[in-house]
N, C-alpha and C positions, 0 to 999 in steps of 0.2 A: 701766539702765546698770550693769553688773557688773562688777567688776577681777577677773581670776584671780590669787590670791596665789599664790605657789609657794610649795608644804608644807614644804620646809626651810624655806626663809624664815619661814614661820608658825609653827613648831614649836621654833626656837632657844632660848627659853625659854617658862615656863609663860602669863607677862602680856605679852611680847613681840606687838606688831600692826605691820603690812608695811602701807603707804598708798601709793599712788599719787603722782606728785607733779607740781608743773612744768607744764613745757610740755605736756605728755602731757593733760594734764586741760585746761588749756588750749586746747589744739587740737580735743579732741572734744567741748568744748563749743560750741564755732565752728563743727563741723563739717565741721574739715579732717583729713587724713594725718596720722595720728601714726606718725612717723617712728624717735623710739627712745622708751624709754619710762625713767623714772626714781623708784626708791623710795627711800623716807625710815624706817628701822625703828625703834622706839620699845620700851624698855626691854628692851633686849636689849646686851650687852659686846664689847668686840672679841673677848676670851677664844671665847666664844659664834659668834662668827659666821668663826673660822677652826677651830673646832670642827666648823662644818657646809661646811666647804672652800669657804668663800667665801676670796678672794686679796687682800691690801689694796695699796692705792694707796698709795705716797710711806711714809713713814713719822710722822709726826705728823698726818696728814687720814683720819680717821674713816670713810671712803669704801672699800668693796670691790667689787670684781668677781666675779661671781656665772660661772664658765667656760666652761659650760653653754649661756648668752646674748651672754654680753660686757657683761651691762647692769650699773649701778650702784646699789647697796646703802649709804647713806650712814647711819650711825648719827643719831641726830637730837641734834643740838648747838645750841650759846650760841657767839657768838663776840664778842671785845672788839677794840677797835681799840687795836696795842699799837708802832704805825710808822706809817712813809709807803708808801703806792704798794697796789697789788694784794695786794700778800706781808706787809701790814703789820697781822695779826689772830691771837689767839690762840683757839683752838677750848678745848670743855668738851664731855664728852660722858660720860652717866652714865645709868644707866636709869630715876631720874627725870625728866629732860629731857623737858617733854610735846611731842606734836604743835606746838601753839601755840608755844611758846618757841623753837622750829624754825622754822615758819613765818615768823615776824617776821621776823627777819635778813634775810630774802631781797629783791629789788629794785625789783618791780613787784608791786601786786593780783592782778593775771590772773597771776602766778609764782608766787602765794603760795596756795593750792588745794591740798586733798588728795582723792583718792576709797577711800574705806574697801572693806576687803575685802567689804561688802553689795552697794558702788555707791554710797551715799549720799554725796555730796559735802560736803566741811568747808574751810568760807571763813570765816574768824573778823575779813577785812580788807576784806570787801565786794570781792572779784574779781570777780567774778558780773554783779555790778551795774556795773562797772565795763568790761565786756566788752559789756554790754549799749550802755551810754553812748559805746563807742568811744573808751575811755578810758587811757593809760598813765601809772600816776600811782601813784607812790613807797608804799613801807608803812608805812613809819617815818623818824623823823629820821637814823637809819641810816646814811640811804639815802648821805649827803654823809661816813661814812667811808670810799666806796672807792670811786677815781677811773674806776676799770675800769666801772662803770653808767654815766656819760655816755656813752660810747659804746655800752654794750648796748643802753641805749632809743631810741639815736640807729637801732642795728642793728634794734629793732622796729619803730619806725616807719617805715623802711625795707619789712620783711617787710609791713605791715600796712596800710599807706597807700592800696590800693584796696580795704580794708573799710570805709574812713573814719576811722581810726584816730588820734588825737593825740595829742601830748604834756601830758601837766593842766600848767595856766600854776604850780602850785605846785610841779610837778618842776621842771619849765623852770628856775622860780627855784635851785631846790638845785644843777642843771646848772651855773647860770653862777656859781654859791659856788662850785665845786667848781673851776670852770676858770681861776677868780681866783684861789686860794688857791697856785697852783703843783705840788698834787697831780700833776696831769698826767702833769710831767716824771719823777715817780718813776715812772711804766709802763714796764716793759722793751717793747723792743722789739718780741719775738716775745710778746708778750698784744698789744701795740697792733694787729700785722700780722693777726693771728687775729680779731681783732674787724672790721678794715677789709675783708679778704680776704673775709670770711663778708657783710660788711655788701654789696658793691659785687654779689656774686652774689642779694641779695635783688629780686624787684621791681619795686621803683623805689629805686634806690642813690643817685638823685638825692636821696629826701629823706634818706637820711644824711649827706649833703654839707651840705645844708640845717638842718637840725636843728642839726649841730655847729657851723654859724655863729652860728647864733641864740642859741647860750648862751656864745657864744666858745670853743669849743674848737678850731674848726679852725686859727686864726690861733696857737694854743697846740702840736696837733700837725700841722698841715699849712700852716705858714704860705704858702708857695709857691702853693698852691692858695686860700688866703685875699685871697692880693694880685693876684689874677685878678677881683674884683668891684669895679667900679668903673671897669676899663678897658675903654673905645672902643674897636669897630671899624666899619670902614667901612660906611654902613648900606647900601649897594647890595649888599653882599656879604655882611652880616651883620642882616639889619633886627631881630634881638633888641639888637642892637649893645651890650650888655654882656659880655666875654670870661667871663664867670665862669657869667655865663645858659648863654652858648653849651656850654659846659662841660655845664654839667646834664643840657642839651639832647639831647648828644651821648650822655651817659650813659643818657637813654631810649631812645635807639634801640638802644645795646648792650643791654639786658635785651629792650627789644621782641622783637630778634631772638636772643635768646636766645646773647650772644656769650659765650665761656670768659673763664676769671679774667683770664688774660694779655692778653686784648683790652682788656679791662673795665678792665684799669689803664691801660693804653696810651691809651685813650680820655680817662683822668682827668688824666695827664701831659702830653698831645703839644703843647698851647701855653704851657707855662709860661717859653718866651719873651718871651711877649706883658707879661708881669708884669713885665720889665726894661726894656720899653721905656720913653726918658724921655719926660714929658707934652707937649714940646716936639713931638714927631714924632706924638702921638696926633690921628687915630683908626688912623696906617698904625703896620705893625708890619716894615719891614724887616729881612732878616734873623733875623727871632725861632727860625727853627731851628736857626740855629748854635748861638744866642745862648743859647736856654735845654739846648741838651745837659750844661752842667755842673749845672746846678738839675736836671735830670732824673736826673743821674750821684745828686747828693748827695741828692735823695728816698730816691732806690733804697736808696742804702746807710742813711741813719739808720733806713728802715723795716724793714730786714732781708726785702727782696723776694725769691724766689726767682729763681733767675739766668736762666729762662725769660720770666720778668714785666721781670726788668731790662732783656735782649737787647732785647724788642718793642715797649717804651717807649720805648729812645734812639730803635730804626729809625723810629718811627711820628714821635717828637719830626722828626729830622732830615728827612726823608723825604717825609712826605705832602701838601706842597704839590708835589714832583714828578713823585704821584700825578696829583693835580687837573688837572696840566698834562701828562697823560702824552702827549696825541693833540700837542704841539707838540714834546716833545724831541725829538733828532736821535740814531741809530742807535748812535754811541757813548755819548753821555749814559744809552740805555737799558742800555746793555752795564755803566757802571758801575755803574746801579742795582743792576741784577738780580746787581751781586758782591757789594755791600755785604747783599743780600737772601739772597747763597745760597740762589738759587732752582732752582742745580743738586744740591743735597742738600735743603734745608728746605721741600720745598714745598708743606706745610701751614702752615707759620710764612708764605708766603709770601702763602696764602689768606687768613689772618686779615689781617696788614699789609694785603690790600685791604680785609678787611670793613672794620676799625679807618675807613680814609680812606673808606669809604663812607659809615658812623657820624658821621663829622666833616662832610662835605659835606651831610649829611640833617637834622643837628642846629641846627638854622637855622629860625626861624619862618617857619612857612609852606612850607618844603621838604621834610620830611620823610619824602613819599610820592617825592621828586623822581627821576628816571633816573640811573644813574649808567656812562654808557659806559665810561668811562676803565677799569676793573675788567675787563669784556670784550676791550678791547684790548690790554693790558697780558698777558692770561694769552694772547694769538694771540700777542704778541710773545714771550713769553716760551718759549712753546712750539717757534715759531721756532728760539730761539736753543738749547734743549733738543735741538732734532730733528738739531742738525747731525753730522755724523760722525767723528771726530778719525783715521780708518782711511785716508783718502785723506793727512792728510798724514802719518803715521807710515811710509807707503807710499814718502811722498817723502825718507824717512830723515831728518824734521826732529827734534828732540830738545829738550828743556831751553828755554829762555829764546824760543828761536825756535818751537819749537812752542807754547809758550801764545801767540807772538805773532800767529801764523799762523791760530790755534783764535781768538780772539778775533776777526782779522778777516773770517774766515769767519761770525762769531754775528750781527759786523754788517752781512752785505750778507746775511744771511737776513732778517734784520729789514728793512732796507730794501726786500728782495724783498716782504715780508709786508705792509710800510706800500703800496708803489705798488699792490699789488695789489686792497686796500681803496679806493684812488682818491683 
């Protein structure tokens, strides 16, 4: 196994060596897709490496881009914990800084890996062995100054979870230091979104969900989603009958079928109604779609979701028990769905909103292979109401207020045409 150095890269100074690094070494010792690849340069200057038209990152991060590739070139650094949160480290980078002294800083074993310009590989942290053992388990005591690693390994075992992969019970432990301490709260926004956004498209997102409970972080950054375990539902309709199981649940069957981010969140959100209701009314959850649109509102925003992930979260929150029930609504009720759906402009967002409520209806133990008509029906009505013509009445010189009112109930006696005709 050989790494190609690139000859700039190798040639920057006279003792200067280019290693491999990262996931990259990681992943082909597994045996999977190495996807981008990432080096570490050793005794080489910044002087030196914009010398050789490498482009730097940020202005204080030792890190360049190589223009050629797009890939990153990071000088190999020491770094001290000198704050709170992500942003809270001072870097050192000088062309003594060996390999090793690099390596440590970093988060995991299996991350901590270099492959020399031969191919020989340099693990000075037992990675190796550690990959071998199905193991994700910290470098150093480090690892507890920077809060942004709970969630990274939350995001591996995520990725890695049907290679057999766990958490070592000694990270775990530094995890729940980490989640105690308040760290947390120093995570901006847009790092927390990056990590959860990346984590919910891995696999099984379900055990990131999982993982961040078990060392408390989600009740730290997802409390809403934390106060979903523990709450009853009906078990004729729920026979997992924990709302937060169900949750999970739901979330395997978005990765199963391989659903986009926006689904993926919508799927994570749509009952954090259920988490208001008082225990008084538990195992029912009446109402809970009204009820959680503002918790789904203020998710959205402390997470800095994008505005296509926020859209398909309220719809799916508010909405999807009108899916489940779609073969009983009546002909207007469907009319206001399909407005609030914009199913006459969005009608990919309008696809997903069904995968989402199919995800939800399959995410139920023992259902999971289950039929789900309603989906079927829903795009005949929909189409229905699509196919009608607005030319007959613009014909009848209707205008303004009276022609949407007119268009409207022509949508619904196509739709009732559509229902009688199904039987």
């Amino acid at each position: 196994m050989r790494t190609d150095i690139p000859q700039e890269a190798q040639g920057m100074t006279e003792n200067t060596i280019t290693y491999l690094v990262g996931g990259a070494v990681r992943d082909q010792l597994l045996g999977r897709p190495v996807t981008e690849r990432d080096w570490v340069v050793v005794g080489s200057t910044p002087e030196a490496m914009l010398a050789q038209g490498f482009q730097p990152v940020g202005q204080d991060f030792p890190v360049f881009i190589k223009p050629q590739t797009g890939e990153e070139y990071a000088l190999a650094r020491t770094e001290r914990k000198s704050g709170k949160g992500y942003g809270g480290f001072t870097f050192h980078t000088s062309p003594d800084v060996t390999l090793e002294d690099d390596l440590i800083r970093r988060d995991l074993t299996v991350n901590a890996m270099a492959q020399a310009p031969d191919g020989s590989i340099i693990d000075p942290y037992g990675g190796r062995k550690d990959l071998e053992k199905r193991l994700l388990r910290h470098v150093s005591s480090a690892f507890a100054e920077d809060p942004l690693r709970v969630l990274r390994v939350a995001r591996f075992a995520a990725r890695y979870a049907h290679l057999g992969f766990q958490v070592a019970p000694e990270t775990m432990a530094l995890m729940r230091q980490l989640s105690e301490s308040g760290e947390l709260q120093a995570l901006t926004p847009e790092r927390s979104w990056k990590e959860i956004s990346r984590a919910l498209m891995e696999p099984n997102p379900d055990v990131f969900i999982r993982v961040l409970r078990e060392c408390g972080a989600l009740v730290e950054l997802l409390p809403e989603i934390d106060a979903l375990f523990g709450v009853p539902q009906p078990e004729a309709h729920h026979p997992e009958i924990d709302t937060g199981e169900h949750i999970l649940q739901v979330l395997q069957i978005a990765a199963r079928d391989q659903f986009p981010l926006t689904a993926r969140w919508a799927c994570l959100l749509h009952d954090l109604g259920k988490g208001l209701t008082p225990e008084a009314e538990w195992p029912k959850h009446h109402g809970h779609e009204q009820k959680g649109l503002k918790t789904v509102k203020a998710v959205n925003q402390r997470c800095k979701a994008p505005k296509d992930c926020q859209e398909l979260a309220l719809l799916c929150c508010e909405y999807h028990t009108h899916c489940h029930r779609a073969l009983e609504l009546r002909p207007q009720t469907l009319i206001k769905l399909f407005k609030a759906l914009d199913i006459y402009r969005r009608a990919e967002r309008f696809e997903t909103f069904l995968a989402v409520c199919r995800a939800d209806a399959q995410g139920r133990t023992g259902r999971e292979q289950s039929d789900y008509p309603q989906a079927d029906y829903l795009r005949g009505a929909a189409d229905a109401a699509r196919n009608v013509s607005i030319q007959p009445l613009l014909d009848k010189g209707l205008q303004g207020a009276d022609l949407g009112k007119a268009l409207e109930l022509s949508r619904q006696q196509a739709i009732a045409d559509y229902k009688a005709a199904l039987g």
